[in-house]
N, CA, C and O of each residue as an XYZ file, in Angstrom:
844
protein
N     135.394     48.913     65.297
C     135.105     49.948     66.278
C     134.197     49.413     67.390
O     133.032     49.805     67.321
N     134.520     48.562     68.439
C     133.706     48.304     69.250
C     133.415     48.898     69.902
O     132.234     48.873     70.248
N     134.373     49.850     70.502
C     133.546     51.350     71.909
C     132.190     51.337     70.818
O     131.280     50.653     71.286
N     131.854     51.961     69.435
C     131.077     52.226     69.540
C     129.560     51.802     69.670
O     128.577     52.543     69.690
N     129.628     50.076     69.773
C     128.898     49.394     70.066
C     128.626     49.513     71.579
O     127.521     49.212     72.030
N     129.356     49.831     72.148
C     129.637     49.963     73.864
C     128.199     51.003     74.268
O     127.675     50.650     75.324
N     127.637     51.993     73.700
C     126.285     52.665     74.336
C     125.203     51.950     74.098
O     124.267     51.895     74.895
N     125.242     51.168     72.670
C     124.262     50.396     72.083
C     123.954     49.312     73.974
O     122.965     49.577     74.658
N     124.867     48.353     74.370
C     124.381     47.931     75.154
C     124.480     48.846     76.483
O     123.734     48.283     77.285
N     125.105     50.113     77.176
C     124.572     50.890     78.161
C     122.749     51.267     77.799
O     121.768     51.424     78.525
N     122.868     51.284     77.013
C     121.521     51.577     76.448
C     119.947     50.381     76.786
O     118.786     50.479     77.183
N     120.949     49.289     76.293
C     119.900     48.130     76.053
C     119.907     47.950     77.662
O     119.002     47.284     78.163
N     120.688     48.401     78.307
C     120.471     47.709     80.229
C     119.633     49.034     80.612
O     118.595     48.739     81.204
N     119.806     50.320     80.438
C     118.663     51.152     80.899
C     117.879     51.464     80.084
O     117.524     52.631     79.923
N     117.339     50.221     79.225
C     115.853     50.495     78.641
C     115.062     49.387     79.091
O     113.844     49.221     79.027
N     116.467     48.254     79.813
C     115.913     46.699     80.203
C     115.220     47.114     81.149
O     114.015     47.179     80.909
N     115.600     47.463     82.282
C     115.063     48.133     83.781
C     113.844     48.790     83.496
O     112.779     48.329     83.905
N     113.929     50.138     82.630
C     112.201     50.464     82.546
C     111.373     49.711     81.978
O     110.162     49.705     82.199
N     112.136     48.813     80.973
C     110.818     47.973     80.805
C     109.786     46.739     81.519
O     108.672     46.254     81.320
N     111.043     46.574     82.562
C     110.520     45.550     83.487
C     109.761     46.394     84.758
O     109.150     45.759     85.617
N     109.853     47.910     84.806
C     109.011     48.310     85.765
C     107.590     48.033     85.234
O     107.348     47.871     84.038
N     106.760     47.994     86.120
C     105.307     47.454     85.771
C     104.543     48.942     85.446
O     104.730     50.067     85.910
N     103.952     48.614     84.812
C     103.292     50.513     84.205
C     101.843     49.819     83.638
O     101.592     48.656     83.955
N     100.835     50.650     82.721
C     100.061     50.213     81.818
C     100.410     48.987     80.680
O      99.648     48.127     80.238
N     101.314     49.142     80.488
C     101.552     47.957     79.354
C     101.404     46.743     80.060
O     100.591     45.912     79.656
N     102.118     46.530     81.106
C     102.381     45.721     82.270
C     100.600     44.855     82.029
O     100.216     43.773     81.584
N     100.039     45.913     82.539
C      98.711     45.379     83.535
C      97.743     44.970     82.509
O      96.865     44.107     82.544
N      98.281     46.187     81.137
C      97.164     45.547     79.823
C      97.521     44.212     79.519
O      96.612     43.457     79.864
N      98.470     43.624     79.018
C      99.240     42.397     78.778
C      98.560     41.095     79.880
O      97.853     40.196     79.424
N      98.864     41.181     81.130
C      98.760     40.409     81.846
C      96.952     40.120     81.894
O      96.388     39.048     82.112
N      96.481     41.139     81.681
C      94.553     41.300     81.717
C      94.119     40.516     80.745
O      93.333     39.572     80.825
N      95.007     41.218     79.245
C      94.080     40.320     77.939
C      94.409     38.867     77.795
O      93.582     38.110     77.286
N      95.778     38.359     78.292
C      96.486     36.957     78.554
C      95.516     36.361     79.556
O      95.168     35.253     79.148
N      95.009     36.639     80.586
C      93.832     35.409     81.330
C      92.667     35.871     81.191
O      91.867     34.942     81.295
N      91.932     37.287     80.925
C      90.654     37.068     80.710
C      90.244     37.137     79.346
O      89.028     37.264     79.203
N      91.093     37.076     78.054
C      90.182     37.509     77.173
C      91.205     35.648     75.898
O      90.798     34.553     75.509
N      92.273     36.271     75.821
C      93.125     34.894     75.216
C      94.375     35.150     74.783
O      94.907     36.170     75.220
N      95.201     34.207     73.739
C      96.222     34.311     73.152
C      96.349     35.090     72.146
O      97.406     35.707     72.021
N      95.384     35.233     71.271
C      95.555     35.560     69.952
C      95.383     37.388     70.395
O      96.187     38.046     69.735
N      94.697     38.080     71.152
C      94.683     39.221     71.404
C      95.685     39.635     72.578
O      96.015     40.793     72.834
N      96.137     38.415     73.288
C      97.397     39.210     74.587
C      98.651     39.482     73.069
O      99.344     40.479     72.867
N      98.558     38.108     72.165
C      99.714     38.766     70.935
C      99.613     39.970     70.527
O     100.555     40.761     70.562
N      98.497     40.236     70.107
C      97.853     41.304     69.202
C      98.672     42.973     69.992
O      99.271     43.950     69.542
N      98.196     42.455     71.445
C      98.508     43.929     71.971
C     100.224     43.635     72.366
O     100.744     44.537     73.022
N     100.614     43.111     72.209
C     102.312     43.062     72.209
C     103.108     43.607     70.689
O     104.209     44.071     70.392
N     102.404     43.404     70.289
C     102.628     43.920     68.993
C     102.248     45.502     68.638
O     102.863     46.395     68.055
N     101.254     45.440     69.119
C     100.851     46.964     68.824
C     101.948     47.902     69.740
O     102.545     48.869     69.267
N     102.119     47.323     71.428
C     102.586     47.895     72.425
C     104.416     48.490     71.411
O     104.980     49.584     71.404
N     104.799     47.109     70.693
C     106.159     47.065     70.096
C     106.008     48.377     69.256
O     106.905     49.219     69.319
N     104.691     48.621     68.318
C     105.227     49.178     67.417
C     104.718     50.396     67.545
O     104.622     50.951     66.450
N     104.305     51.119     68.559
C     103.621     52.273     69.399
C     105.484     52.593     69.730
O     106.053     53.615     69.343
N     106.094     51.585     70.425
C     107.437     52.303     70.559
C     108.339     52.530     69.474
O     109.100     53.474     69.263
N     108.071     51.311     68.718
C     108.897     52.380     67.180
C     108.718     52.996     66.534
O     109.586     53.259     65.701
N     107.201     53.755     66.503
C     106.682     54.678     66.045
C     107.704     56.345     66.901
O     108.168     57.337     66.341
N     107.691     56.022     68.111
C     108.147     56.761     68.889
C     109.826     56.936     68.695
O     110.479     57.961     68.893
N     110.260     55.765     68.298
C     111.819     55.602     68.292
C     112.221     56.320     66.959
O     113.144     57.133     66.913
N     111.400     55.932     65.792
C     111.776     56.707     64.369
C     111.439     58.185     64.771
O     112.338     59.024     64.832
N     109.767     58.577     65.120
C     109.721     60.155     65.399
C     111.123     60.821     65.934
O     111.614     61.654     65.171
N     111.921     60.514     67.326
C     112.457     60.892     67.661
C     114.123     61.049     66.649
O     114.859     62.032     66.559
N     114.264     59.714     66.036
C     115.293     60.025     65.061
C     115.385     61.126     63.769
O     116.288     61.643     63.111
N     114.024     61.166     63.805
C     113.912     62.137     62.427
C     113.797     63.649     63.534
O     114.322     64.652     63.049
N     113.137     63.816     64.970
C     112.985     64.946     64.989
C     112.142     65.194     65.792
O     112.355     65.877     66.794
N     110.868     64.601     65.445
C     109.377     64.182     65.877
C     108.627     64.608     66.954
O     107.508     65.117     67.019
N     109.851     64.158     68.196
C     109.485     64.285     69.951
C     109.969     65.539     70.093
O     109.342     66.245     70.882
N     110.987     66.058     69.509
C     112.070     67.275     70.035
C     110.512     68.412     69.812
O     110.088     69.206     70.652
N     109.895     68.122     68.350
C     108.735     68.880     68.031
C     107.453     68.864     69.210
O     106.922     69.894     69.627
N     107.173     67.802     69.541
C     106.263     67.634     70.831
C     106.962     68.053     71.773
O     106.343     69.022     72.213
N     108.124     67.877     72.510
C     108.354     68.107     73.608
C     108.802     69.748     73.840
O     109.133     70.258     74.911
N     108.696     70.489     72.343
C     109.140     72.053     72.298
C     107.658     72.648     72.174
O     107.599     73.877     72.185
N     106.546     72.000     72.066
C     105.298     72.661     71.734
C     104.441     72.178     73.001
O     104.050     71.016     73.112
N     104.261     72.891     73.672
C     103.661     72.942     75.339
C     102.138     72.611     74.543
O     101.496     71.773     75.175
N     101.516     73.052     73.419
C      99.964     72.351     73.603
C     100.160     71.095     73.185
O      99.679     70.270     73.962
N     100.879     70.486     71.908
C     101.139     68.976     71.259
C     101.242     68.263     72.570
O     100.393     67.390     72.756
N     102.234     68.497     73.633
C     102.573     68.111     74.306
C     101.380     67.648     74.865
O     101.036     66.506     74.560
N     100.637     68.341     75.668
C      99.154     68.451     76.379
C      97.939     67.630     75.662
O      97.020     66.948     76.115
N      98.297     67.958     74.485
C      97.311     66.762     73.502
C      97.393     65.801     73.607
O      96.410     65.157     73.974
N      98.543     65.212     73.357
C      98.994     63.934     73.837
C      98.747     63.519     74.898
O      98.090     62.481     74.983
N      99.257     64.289     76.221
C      98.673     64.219     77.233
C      97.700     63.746     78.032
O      97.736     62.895     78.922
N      96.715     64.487     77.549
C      95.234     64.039     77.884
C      94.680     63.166     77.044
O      93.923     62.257     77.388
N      94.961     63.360     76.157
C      94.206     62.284     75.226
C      94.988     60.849     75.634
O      94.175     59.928     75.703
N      95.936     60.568     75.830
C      96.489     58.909     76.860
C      95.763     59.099     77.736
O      94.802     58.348     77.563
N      95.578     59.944     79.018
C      94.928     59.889     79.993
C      93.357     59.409     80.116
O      92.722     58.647     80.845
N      93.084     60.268     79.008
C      91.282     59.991     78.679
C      91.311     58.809     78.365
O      90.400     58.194     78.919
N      92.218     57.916     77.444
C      92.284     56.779     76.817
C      92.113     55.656     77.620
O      91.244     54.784     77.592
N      93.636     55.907     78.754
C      93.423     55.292     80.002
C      92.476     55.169     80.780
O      92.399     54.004     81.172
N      91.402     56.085     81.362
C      90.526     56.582     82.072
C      88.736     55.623     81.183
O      87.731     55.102     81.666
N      89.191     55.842     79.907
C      88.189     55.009     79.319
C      88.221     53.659     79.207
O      87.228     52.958     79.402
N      89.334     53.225     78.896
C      89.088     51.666     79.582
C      89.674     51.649     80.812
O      90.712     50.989     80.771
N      89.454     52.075     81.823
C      89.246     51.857     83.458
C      87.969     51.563     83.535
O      87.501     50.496     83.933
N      87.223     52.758     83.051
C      85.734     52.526     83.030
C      84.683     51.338     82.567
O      83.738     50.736     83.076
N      85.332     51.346     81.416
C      84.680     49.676     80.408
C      85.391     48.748     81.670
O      84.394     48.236     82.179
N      86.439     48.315     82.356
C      86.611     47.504     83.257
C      86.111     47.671     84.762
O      85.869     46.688     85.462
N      85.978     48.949     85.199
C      85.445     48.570     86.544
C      83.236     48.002     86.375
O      82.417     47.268     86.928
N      83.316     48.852     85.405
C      81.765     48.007     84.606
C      81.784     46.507     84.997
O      81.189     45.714     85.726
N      82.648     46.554     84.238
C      82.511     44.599     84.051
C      83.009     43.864     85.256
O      82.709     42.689     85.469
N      84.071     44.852     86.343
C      83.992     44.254     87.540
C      83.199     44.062     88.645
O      83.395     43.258     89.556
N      81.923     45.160     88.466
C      80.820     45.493     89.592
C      79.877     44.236     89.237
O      79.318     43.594     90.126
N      79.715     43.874     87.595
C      78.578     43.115     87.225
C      78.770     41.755     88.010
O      79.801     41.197     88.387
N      77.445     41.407     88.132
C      77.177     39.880     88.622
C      77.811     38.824     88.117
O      78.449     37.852     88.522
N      77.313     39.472     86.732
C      78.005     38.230     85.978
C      79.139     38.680     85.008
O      78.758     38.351     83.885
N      80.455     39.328     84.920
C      81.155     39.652     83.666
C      81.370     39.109     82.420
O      81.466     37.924     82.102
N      81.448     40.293     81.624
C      81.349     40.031     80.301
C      82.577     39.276     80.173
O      83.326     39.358     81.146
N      82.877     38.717     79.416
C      84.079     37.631     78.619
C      84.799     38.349     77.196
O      84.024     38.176     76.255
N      85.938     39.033     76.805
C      85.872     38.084     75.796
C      86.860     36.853     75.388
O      87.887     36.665     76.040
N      86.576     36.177     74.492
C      87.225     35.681     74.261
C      87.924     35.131     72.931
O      87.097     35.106     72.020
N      89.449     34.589     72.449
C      89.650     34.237     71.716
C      89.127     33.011     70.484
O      89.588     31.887     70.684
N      88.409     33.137     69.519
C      87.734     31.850     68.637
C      88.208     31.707     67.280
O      88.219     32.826     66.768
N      88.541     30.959     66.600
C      88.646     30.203     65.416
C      88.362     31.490     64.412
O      89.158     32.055     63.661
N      86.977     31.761     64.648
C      86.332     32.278     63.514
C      86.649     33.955     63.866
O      86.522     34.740     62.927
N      86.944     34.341     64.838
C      87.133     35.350     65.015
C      88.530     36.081     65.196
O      88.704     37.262     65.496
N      89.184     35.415     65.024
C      90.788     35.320     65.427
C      91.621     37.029     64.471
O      92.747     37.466     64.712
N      90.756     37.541     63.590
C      91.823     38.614     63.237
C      91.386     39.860     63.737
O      92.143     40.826     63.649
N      90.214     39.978     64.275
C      89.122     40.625     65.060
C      89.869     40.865     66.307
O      90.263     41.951     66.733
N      90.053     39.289     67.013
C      90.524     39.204     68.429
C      92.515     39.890     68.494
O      93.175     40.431     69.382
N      92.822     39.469     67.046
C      94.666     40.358     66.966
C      94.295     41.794     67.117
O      94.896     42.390     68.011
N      93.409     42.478     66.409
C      93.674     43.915     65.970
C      92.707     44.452     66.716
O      92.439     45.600     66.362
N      92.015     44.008     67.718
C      91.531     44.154     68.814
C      92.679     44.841     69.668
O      93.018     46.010     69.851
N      93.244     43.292     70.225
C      94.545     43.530     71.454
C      96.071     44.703     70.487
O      96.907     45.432     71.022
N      95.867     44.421     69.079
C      96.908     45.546     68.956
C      96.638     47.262     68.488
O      97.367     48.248     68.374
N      95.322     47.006     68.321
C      95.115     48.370     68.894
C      94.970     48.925     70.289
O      95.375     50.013     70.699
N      94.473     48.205     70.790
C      94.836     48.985     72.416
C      96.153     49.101     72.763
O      96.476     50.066     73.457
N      97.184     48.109     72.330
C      98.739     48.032     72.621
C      98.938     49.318     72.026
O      98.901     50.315     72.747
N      99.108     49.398     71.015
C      99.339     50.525     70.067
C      98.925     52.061     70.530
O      99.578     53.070     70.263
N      97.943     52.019     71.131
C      97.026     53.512     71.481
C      97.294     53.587     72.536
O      96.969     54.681     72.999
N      98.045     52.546     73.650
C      98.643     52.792     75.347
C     100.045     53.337     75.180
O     100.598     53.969     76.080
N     100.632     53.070     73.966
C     102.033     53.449     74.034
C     102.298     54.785     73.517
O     103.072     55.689     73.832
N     101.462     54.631     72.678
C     101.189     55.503     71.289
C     101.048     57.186     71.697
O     101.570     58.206     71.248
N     100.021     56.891     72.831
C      99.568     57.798     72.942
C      99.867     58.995     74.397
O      99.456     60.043     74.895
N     100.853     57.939     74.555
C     102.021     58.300     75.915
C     102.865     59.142     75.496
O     103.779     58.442     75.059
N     103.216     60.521     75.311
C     104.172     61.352     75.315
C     105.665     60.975     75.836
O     106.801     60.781     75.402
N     104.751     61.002     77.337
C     106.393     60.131     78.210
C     107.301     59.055     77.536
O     108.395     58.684     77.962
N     106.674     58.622     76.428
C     107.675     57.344     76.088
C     108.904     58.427     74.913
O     110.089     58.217     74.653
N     107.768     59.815     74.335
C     108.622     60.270     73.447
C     109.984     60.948     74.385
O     111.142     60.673     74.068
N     109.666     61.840     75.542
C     110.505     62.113     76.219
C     111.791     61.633     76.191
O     112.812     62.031     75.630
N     111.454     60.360     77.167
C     112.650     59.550     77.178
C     113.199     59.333     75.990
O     114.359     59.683     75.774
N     112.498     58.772     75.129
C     113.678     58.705     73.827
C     113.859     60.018     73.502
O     114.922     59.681     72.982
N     113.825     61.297     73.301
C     114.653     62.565     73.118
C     115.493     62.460     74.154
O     116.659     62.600     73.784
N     115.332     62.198     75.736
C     116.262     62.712     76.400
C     117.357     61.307     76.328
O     118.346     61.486     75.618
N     117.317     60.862     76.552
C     117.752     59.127     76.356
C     119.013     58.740     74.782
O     119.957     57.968     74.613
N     118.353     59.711     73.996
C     118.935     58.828     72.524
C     120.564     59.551     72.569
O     121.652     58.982     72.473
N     120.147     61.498     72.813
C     121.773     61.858     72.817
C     122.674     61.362     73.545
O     123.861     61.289     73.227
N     122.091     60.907     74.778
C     123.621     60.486     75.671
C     124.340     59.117     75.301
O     125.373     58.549     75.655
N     123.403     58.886     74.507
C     123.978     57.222     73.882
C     124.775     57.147     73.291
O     125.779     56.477     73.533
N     124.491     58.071     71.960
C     125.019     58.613     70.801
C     126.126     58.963     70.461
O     126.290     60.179     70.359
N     127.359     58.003     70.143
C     128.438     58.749     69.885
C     128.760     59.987     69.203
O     127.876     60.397     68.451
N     130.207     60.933     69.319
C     130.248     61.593     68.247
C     130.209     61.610     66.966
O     129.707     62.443     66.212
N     131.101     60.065     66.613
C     131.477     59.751     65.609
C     130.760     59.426     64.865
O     131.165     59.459     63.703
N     129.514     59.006     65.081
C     128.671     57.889     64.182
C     127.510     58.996     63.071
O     127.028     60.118     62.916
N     127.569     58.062     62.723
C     125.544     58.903     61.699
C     124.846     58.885     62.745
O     124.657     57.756     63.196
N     124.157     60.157     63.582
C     123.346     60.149     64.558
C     121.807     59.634     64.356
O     121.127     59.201     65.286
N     121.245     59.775     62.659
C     120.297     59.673     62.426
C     119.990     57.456     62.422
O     119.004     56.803     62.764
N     121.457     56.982     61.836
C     121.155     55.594     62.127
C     121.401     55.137     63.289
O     120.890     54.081     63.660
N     122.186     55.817     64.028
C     122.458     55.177     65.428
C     121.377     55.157     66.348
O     121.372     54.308     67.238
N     120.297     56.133     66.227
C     119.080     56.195     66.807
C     117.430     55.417     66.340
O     116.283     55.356     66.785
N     118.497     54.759     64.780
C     117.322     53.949     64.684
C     118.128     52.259     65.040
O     117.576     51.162     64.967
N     119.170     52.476     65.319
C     119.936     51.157     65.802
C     119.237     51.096     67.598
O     118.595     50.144     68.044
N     119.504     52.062     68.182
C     118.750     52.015     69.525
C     117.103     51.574     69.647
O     116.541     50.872     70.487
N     116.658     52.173     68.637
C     115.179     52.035     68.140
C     114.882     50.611     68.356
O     114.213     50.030     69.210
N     115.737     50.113     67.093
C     115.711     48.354     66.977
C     115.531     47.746     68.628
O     114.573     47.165     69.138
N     117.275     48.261     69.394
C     117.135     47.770     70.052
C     116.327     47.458     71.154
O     116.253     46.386     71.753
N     115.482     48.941     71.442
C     114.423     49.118     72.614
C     112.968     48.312     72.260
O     112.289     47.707     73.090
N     112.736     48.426     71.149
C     111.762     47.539     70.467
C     111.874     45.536     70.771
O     110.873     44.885     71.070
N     113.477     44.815     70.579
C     113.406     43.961     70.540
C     113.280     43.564     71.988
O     112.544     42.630     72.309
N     114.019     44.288     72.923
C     113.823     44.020     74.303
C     112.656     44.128     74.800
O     112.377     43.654     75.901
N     111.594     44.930     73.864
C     109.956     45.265     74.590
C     109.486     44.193     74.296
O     108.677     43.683     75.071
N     109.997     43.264     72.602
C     108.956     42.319     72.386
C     108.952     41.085     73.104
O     107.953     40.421     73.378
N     110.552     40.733     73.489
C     110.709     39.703     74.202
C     110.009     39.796     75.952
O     109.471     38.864     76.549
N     110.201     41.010     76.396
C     109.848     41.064     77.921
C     108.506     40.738     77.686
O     108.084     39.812     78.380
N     107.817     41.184     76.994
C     106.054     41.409     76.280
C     105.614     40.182     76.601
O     104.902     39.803     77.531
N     106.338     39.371     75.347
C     106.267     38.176     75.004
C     106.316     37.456     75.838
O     105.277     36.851     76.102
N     107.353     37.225     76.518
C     107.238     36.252     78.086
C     106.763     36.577     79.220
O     107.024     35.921     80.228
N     105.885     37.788     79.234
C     105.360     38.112     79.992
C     103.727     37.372     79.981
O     103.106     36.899     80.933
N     103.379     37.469     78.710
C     101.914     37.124     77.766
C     102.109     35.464     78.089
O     101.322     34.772     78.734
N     103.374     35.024     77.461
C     103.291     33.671     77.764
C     103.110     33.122     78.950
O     102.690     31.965     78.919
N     103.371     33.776     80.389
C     103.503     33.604     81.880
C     102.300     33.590     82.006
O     101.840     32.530     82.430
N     101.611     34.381     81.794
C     100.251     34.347     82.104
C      98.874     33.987     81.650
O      97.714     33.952     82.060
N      99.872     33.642     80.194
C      98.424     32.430     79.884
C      98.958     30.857     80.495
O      98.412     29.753     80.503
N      99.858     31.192     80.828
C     100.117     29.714     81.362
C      98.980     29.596     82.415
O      97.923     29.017     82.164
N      99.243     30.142     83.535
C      98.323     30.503     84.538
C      96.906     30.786     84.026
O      95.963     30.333     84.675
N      96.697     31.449     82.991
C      95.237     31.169     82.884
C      94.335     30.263     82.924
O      93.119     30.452     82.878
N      94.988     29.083     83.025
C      93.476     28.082     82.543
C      93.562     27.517     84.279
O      93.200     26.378     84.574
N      94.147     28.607     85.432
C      93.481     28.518     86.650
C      93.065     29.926     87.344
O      92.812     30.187     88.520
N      93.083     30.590     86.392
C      92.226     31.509     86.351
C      91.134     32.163     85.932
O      91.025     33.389     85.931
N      90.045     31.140     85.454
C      89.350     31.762     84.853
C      87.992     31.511     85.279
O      87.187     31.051     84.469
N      87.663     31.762     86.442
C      86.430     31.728     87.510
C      85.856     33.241     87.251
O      86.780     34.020     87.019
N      84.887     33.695     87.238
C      84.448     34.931     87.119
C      84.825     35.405     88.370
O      85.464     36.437     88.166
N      84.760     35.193     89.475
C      85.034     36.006     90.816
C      87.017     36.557     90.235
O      87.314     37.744     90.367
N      87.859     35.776     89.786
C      89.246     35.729     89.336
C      89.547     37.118     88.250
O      90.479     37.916     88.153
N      87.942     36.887     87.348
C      88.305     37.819     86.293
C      87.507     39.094     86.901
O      87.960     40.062     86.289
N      86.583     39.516     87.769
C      86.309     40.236     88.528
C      87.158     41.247     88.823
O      87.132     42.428     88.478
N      88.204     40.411     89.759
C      88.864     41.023     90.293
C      89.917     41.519     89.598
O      90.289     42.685     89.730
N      90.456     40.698     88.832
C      91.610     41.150     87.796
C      91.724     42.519     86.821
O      92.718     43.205     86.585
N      90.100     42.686     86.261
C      89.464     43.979     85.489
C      89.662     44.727     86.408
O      90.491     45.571     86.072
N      89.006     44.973     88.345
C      89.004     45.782     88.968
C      90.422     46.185     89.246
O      90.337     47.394     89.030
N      91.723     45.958     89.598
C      92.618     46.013     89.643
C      93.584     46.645     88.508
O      94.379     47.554     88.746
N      93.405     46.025     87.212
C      93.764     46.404     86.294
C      93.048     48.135     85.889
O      93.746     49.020     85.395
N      91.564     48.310     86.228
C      91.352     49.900     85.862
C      91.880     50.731     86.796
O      92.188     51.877     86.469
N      92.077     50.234     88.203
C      92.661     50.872     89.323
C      93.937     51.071     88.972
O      94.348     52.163     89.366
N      94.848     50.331     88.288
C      96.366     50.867     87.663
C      96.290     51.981     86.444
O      97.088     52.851     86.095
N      94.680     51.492     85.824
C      94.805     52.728     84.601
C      94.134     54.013     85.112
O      93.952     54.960     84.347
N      93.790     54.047     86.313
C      93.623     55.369     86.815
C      94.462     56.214     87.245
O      94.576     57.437     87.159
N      95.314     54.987     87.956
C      96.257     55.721     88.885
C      97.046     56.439     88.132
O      97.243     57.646     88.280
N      97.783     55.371     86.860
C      98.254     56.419     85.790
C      98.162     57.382     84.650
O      98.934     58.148     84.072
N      96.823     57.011     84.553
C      96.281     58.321     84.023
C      96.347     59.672     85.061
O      96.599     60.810     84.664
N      96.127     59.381     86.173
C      96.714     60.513     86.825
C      97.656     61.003     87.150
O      97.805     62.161     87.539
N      98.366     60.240     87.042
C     100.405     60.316     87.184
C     100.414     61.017     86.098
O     100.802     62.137     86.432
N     100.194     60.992     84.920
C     100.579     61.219     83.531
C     100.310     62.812     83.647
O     101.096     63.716     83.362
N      98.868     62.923     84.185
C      98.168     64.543     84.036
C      98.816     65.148     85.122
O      98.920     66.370     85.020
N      99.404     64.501     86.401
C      99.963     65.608     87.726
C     101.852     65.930     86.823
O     102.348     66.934     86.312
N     102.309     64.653     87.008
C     103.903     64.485     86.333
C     104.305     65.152     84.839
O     105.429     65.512     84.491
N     103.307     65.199     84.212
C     103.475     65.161     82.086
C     103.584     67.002     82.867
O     103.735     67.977     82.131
């Protein structure tokens, strides 16, 4: 039955496109990859991955249809990404005003600290985005053949939106630690924090005008 493989990739090309638009994940990724290191730009690629399959199973079992039918869940979610966002804007424009900015960075001895560091913030940017449940409610039926088990075909999409996040993630993290080791002048990471909270404002406010 190949048609029915045929949405699986309509699918995988309009989940490719949003994922390559630049959003929060975007700007977190590229931030913890030159100012902080490797072991935490991984950390939050991972979390970012599994913030969306958290989102991809909810929606197969039910999950989002429940948030997106309950106007306060909805709003909870809501604000609470926004605040999330809005709070590390703050911890970064801090560290961009200072003379001297704080660092952190990846070490030997600290290395599972520095993962579950970067994958909890991955995790709590995606996580805590409603909008990602949306789209997968509105997104999963049109994919969805008649014919199939709707409940596995939506965790087959799941898979797939997940593997395309980890790879874009992934070579995204890798791009920019490449570039890091000519970036890492404090005036460089300055500016990079300031920029980066200026995207988590902007969409924290997108989220609260648009959601």
């Amino acid at each position: 039955m190949p048609h029915v493989f045929l949405p699986v990739l309509a699918f995988a090309a309009a989940w490719g496109v949003l994922v390559l638009t630049p959003g929060t994940e975007t700007a977190l990724i590229i931030r913890l990859s030159i100012s902080v290191g490797r072991t935490t730009a991984i950390g939050a690629v991972l979390g970012i991955a599994s913030g969306l399959t958290l989102w991809g199973i909810g929606t197969a079992f039910g999950l989002s249809a429940l948030i997106a039918a309950s106007h306060t869940l909805y709003l909870v979610l809501q604000w609470a990404c926004a605040g999330y966002l809005l709070f590390l804007a703050l911890r970064l424009g801090a560290n961009a005003v200072r003379a001297t900015p704080e660092t952190e960075t990846d070490t030997e001895g600290k290395a599972p600290k520095a993962f579950w560091s970067g994958f909890q913030r991955g995790m709590f940017t995606t996580i805590l985005n409603p909008l990602v449940g949306v789209f997968d409610l509105t997104a999963f039926p049109q994919f969805i053949p008649k014919e199939v088990n709707a409940l596995i075909y939506a965790l087959l999409l799941t898979a797939v939106q997940t593997t395309l996040t980890l790879a874009w993630y992934s070579t995204l993290a890798a791009t920019a630690l490449f570039f890091s080791r000519f970036l890492t002048k404090p005036i460089v990471i300055r500016i990079l924090d300031g920029l980066t909270a200026l995207v988590f404002v902007v969409f924290a406010i997108r989220l609260v005008i648009e959601g």
